[in-house]
C-alpha positions in Angstrom: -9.1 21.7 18.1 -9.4 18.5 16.1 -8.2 15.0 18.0 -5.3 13.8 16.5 -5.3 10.3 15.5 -3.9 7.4 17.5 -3.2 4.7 15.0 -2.8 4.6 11.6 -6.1 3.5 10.7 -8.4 5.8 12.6 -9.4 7.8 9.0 -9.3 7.0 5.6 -6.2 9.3 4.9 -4.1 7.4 7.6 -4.8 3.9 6.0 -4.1 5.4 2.2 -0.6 6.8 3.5 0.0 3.5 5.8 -0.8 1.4 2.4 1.8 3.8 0.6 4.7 3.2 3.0 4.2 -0.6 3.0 4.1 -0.8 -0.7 7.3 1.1 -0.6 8.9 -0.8 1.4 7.6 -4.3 -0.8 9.2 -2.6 -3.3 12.3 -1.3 -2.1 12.7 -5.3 -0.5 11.9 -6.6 -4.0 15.1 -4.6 -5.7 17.1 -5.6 -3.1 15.8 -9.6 -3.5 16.8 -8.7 -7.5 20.4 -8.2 -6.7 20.7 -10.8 -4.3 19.3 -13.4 -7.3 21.9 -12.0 -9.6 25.1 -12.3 -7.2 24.3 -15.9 -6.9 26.2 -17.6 -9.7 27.7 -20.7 -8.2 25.5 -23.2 -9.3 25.8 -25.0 -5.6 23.7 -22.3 -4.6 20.4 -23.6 -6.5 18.7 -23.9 -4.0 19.0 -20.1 -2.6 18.6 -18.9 -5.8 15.1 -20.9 -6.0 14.6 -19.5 -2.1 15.2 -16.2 -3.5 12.9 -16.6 -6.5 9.8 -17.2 -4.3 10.7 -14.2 -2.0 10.9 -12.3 -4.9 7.2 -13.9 -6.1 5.6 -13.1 -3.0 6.8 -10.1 -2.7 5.1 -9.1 -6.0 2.3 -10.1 -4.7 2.0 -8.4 -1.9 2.6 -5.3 -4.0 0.2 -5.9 -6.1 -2.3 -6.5 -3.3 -1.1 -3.1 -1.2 -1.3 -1.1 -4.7 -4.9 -2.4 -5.0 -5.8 -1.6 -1.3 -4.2 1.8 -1.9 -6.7 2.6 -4.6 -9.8 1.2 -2.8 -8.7 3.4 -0.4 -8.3 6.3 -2.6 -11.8 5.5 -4.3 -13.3 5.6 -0.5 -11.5 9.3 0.1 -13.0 10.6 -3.2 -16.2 9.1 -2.6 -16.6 10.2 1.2 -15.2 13.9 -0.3 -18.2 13.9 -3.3 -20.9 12.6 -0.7 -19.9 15.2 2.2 -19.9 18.1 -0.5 -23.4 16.8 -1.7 -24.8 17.2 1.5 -22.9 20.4 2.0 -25.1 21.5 -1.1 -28.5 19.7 -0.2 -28.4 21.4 3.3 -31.9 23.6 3.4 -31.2 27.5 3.6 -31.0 28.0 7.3 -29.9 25.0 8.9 
């Protein structure tokens, strides 16, 4: 029986699908920050529109760094996956 994992990060996989949900979630905030930059029309409201703006910016960026750390992450899986196989294969006959 294999030990099931207590936090997120305890395997590659974990990490990779923890990365995935938090870029989601960057994104789905960024839409909503969208809307919320379009409603604001009264030109009274500048200065939330100009808060809003910069939300939106760092939100981007945080995307962009999660969708990076995703595929380092992926790159790691694939890479763990080709090196296990190797030795799999490399294995003298008998042992």
């Amino acid at each position: 029986m294999s030990k099931k994992p207590e936090t997120p990060f305890e395997n590659i996989e974990g990490a990779h699908e923890y990365t995935s949900l938090l870029l989601e979630a960057a994104q789905d905030a960024r839409k909503e920050v969208q809307v919320e930059i379009a409603r604001v029309t009264d030109p009274k409201l500048g200065r939330r529109k100009e808060a809003l703006q910069l939300v939106q910016y760092k939100l981007e960026k945080l995307s962009s760094h999660l969708a990076t750390s995703r595929q380092i992450l992926n790159d790691l899986r694939m890479l763990r996956r080709l090196l296990l196989d190797e030795r799999k294969t490399h294995r003298p006959p008998g042992v």
